[in-house]
matplotlib code that plots the C-alpha trace (Angstrom):
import matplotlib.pyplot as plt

x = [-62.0, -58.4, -56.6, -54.6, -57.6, -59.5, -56.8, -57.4, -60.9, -60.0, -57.8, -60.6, -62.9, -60.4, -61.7, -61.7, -64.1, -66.1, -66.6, -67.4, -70.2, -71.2, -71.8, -71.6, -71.1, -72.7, -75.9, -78.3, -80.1, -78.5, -81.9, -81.2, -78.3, -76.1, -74.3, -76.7, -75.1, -76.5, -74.3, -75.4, -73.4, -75.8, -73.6, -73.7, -76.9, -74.8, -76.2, -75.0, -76.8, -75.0, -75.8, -73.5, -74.8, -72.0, -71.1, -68.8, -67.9, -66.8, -68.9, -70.6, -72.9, -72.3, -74.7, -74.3, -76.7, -75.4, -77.2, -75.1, -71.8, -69.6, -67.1, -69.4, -70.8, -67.7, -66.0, -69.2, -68.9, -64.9, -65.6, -68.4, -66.2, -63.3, -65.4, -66.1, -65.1, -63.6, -63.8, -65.4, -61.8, -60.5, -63.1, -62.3, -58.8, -59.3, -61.7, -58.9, -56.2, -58.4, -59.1, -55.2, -54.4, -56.7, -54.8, -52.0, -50.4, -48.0, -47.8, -51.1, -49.4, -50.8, -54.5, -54.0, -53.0, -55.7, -57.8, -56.4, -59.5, -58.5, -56.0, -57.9, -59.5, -55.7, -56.5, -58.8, -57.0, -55.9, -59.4, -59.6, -63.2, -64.2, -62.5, -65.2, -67.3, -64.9, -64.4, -68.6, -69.3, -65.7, -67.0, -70.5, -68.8, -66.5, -69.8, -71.3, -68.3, -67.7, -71.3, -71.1, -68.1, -70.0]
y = [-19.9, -20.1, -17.5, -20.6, -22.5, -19.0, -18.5, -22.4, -21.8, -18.5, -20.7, -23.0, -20.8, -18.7, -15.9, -18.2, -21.1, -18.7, -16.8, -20.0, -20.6, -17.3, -16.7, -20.8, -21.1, -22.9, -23.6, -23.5, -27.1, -28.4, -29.6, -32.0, -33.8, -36.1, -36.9, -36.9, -37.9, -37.4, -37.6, -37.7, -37.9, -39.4, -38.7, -35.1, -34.8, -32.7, -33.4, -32.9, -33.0, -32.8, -32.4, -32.2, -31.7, -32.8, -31.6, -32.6, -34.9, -32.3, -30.8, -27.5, -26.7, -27.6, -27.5, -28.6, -27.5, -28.4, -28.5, -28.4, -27.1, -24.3, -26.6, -28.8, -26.2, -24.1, -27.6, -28.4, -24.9, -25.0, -28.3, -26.6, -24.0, -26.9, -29.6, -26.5, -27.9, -31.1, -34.7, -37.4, -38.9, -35.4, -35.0, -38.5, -37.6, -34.2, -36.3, -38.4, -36.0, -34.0, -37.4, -37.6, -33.8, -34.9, -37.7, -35.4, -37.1, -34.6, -35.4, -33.4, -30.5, -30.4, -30.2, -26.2, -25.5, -23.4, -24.4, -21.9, -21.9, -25.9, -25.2, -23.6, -26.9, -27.9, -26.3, -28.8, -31.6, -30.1, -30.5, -34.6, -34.9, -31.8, -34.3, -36.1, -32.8, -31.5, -35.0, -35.1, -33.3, -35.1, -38.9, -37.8, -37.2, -39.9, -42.1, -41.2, -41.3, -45.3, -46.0, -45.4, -47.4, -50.6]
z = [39.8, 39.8, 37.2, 35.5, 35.2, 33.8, 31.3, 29.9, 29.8, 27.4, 25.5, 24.8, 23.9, 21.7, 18.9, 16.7, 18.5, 19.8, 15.7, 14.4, 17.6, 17.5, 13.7, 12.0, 8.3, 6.2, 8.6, 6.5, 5.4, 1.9, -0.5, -2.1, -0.9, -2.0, 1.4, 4.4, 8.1, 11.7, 14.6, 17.8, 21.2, 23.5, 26.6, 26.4, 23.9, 21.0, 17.8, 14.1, 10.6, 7.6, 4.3, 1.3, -2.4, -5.3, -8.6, -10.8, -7.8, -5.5, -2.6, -4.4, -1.1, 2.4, 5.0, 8.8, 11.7, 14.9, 18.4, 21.3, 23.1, 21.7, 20.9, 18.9, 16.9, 16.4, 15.1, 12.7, 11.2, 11.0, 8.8, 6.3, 5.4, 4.7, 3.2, 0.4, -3.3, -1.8, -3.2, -0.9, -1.0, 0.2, 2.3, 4.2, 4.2, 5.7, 8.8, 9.1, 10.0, 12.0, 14.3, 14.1, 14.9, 18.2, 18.9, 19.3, 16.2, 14.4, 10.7, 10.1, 9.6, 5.6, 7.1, 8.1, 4.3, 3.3, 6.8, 9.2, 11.5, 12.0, 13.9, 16.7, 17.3, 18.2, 21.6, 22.7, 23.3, 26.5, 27.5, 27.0, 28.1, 24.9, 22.5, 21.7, 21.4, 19.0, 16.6, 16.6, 13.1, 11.6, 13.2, 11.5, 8.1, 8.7, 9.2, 6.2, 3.8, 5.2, 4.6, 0.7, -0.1, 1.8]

ax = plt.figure().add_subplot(projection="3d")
ax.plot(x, y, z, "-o")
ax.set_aspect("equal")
plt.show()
């Protein structure tokens, strides 16, 4: 392998991508929920399930098992340590910019406050074809969120 095409591949897979793969927050199944998604890309076969219990209408337990690629996984456990004590309206907001921040959009900058492990997912988008890997558990949430305000 070519050392410039190496050094991408380490970029990718950064400390922080491969923590998050390595040791995923929040993986543990959430009984009961009040917010229940699965994602699945049927291309590659990566898989989320998400589960979300409320109180006081704010996400009080998190849970998201993923099945898949690093990125996939590192990107589902990135977003249950951010959905933590979020609204639903936050919590769309937050899928929103991150969709944006792939797009290579620059006025997401507020979605790193407090969310420094987001960032890292910054790195994929020189890796078009990991996109979708990446946007899987936030298109899941995304999903769900749209499906209660019908």
């Amino acid at each position: 392998m070519a050392q410039s095409a190496q050094t991408d591949l380490d970029d990718l897979y950064g400390d922080v991508i491969l923590d998050h793969c390595r040791n995923p927050r929040n993986s543990n199944p959430v009984e009961p929920a009040d917010l229940r998604a699965d994602g699945v890309n049927p291309f590659c076969g990566d898989e989320v399930h998400l589960q979300v219990a409320l109180k006081n209408g704010r996400a009080a337990r998190v849970g998201v098992q993923s099945v898949g690629c690093s990125i996939n996984r590192a990107s589902a456990s990135i977003m249950a340590e951010a959905l933590e004590d979020k609204t639903p309206a936050h919590m769309s907001a937050l899928a929103q910019a991150v969709r944006a921040m792939m797009d290579g959009k620059s006025s997401t900058d507020w979605v790193f406050q407090g969310h420094a492990d987001l960032r890292a997912l910054e790195q994929v988008r020189e890796f078009p074809v990991r996109i979708k890997c990446a946007l899987l558990p936030w298109t899941t949430l995304e999903d769900e969120l749209t499906g209660r305000q019908d």
